[in-house]
C-alpha positions as CSV (number, residue, x, y, z in Angstrom):
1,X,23.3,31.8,6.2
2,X,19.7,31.5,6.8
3,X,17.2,28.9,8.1
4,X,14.5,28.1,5.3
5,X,11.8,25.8,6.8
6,X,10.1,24.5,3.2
7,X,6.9,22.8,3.2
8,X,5.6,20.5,1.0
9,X,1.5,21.5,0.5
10,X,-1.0,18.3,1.3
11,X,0.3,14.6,1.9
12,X,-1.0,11.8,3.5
13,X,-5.1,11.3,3.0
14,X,-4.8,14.8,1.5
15,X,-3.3,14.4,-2.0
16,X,-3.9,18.1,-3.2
17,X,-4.7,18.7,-6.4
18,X,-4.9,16.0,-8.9
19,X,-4.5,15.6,-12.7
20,X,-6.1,14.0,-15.4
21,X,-3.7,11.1,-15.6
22,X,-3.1,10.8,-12.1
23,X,0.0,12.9,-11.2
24,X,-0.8,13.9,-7.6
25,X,0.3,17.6,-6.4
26,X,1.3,16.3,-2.5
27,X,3.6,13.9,-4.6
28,X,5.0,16.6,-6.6
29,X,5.5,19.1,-4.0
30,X,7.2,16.4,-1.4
31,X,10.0,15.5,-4.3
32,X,10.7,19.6,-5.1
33,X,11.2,20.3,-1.6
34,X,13.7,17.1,-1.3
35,X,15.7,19.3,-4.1
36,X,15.3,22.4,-2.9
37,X,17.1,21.1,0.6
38,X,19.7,19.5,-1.2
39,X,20.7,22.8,-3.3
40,X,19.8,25.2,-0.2
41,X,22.4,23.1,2.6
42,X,24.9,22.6,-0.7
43,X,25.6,26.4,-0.6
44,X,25.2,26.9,3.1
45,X,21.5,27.2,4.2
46,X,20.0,25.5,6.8
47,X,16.9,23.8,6.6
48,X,14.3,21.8,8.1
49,X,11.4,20.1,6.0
50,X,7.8,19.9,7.5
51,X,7.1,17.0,6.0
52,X,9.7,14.5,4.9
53,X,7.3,11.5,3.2
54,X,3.8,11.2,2.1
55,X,1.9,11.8,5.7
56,X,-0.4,14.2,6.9
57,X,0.2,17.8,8.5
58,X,-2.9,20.3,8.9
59,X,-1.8,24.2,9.1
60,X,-1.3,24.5,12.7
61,X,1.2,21.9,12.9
62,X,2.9,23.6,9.8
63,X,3.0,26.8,11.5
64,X,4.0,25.9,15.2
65,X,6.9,23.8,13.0
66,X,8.4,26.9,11.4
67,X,7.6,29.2,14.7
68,X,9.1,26.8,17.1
69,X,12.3,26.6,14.8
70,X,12.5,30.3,14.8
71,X,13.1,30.1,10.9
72,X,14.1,33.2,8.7
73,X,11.7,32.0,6.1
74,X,8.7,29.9,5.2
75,X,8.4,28.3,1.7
76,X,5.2,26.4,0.7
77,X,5.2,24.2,-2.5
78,X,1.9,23.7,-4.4
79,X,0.5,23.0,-7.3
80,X,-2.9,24.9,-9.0
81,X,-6.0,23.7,-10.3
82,X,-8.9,24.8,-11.7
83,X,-12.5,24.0,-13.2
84,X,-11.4,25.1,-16.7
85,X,-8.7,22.6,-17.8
86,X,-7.1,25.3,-20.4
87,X,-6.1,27.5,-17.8
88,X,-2.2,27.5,-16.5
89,X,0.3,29.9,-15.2
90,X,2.6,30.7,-11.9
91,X,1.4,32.7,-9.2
92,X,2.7,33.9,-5.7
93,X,0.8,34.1,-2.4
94,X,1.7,36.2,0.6
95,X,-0.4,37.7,3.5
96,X,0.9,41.6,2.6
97,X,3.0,43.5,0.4
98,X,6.0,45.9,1.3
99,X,7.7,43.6,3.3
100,X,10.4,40.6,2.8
101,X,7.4,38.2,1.9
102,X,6.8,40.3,-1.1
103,X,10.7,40.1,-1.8
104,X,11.5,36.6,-1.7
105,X,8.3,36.5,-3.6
106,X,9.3,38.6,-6.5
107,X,12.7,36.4,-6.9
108,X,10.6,33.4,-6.6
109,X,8.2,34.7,-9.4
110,X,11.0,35.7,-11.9
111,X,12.9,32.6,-11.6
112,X,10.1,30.2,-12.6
113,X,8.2,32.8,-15.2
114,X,12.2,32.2,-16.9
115,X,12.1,28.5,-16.7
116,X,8.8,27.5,-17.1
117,X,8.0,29.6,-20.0
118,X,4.1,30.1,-18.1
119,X,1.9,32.9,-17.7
120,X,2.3,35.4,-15.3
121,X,-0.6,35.8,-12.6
122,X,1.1,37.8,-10.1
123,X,1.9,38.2,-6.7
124,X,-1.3,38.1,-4.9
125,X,-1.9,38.9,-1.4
126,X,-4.3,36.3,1.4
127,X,-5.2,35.6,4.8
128,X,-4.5,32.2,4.9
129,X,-4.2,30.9,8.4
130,X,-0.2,29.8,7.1
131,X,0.7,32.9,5.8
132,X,-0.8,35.0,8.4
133,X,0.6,33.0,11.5
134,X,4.3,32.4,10.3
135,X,6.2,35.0,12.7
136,X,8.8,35.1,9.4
137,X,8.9,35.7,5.5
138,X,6.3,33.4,4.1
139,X,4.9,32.3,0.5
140,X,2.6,30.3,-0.7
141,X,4.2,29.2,-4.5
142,X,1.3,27.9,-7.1
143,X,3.7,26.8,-9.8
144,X,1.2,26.1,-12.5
145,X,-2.1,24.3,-13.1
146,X,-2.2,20.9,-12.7
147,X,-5.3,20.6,-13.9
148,X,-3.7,21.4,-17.3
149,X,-3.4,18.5,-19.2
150,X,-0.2,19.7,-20.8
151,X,1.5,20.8,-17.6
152,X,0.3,17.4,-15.6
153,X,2.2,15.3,-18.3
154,X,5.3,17.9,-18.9
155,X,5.8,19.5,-15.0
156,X,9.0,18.2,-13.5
157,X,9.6,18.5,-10.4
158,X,12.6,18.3,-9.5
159,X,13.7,21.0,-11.9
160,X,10.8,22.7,-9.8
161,X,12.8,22.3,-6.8
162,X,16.2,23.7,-8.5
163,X,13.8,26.7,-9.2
164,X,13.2,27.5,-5.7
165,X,16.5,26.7,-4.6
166,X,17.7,29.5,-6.6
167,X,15.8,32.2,-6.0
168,X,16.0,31.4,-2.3
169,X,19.8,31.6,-2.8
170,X,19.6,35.0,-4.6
171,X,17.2,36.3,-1.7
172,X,20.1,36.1,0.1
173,X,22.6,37.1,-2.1
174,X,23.9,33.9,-2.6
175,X,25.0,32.2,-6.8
176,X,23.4,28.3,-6.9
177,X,26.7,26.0,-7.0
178,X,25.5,22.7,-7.5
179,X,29.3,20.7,-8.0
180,X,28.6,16.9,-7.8
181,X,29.7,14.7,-5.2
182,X,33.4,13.3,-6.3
183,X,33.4,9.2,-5.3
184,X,37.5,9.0,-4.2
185,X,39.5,7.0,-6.7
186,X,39.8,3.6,-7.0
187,X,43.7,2.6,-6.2
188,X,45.6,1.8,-9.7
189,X,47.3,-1.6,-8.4
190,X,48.2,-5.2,-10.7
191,X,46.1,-7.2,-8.1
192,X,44.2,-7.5,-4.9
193,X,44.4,-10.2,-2.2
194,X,41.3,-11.5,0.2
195,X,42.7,-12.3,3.6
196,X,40.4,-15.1,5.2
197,X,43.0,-15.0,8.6
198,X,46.2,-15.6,10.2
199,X,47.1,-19.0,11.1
200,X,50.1,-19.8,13.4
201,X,50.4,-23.9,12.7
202,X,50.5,-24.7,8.9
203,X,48.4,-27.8,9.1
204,X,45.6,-25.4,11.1
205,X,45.8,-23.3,7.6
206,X,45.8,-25.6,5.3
207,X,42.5,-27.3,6.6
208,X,41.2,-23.8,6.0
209,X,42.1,-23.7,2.3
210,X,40.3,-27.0,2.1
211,X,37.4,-26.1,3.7
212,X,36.7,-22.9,1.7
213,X,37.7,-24.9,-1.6
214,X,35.2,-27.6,-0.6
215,X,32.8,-24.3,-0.6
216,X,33.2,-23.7,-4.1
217,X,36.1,-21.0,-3.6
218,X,38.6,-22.8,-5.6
219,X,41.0,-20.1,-5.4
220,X,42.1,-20.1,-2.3
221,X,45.7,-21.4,-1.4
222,X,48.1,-20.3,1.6
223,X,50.5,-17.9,1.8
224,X,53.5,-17.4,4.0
225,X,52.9,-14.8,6.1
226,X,55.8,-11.8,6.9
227,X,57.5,-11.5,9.7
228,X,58.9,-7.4,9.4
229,X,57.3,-4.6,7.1
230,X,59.8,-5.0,4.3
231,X,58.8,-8.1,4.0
232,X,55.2,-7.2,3.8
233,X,55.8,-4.6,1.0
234,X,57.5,-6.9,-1.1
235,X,54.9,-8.7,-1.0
236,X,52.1,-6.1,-1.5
């Protein structure tokens, strides 16, 4: 079990990246990391979001989050852009190589180079202030361009999300189970009763019945109400 502190890139008056038709990267980065958490706490991780809605966070507050937490490791979701609109492919930030940045990096890489079907532009190594000041494993992910028309209209993100989730989980030598949620099972009876009270004195109940008839609940009648347990499951 480890403690995963993911942070959605941007948010707030800071929308990231944005495509052609709109889609905004702090918008898709807030709903992968909302699927990531699921999958990650569904097999066991613990995890703490540094942003759970659409508000602002500048680095520092990113960084003292994941320090003060004393995570195991730091996951930032982002999107990429770029001047020339043809350009797309995934890509990995870290500070340095030869370390577990690099590793979590590499299983981050594979998993969405698999899925995505995008180009492959490496693991790259940069002093950013979040990367450098993170006392744990820490990556910067740049799934693909969202400055590509193609990948702005096609990119889901929640699949983007599942992505992470697994590599995460294989970092730590841990298989993705995702089994749903099972809702318990309606009880197969003929019939159901709505009990509106108990009423000692007869006349007391059937002014009741009345009342809530008068009230458009036309179904309402008395019933003689058991005075031992038998009685009651003959009845039920």
């Amino acid at each position: 079990m480890a403690k995963w502190v993911l942070d959605a890139g941007h948010g707030g008056s800071d929308s990231g990246a944005v495509g052609k038709n709109g889609r905004r990267e702090a918008d898709i980065a807030l709903q992968a990391v909302y699927e990531a958490k699921r999958l990650l706490e569904r097999n066991g991780e613990i995890v703490l979001l540094t942003r759970a809605s659409d508000i602002y966070l500048d680095v520092k507050d990113r960084v003292d989050i994941a320090n003060s937490w004393d995570a195991d490791y730091f996951v930032s979701f982002h999107m990429n852009s770029f001047v020339d609109n043809s350009v797309s492919g995934t890509e990995i930030v870290i500070f340095e190589k030869g370390n577990k940045s690099e590793e979590l990096a590499r299983f981050l890489k594979d998993e969405l180079l698999a899925n995505l079907k995008s180009k492959d532009r490496g693991i790259k190594e940069a002093s950013y202030t979040i990367l450098r000041q993170t006392k744990m494993a820490a990556v910067i992910i740049e799934a693909d361009f969202i400055s590509n028309e193609e990948v702005e209209n096609n990119f889901d993100s929640i699949k983007y999300g599942y992505m992470v989730a697994n590599a995460c989980l294989a970092m730590v030598n841990k298989i993705l189970i995702d089994t749903p949620v099972k809702k318990p099972k309606t009880p197969k009876r003929e019939g159901w009763r709505i009990c509106i009270g108990y009423y000692k004195d007869y006349e007391e109940a059937e002014e009741e019945v009345l009342r809530l008839q008068n009230e458009g609940f036309k179904d309402a009648y008395v019933v003689p109400y058991p005075e031992d347990n038998e009685r009651v499951k003959k009845l039920i």
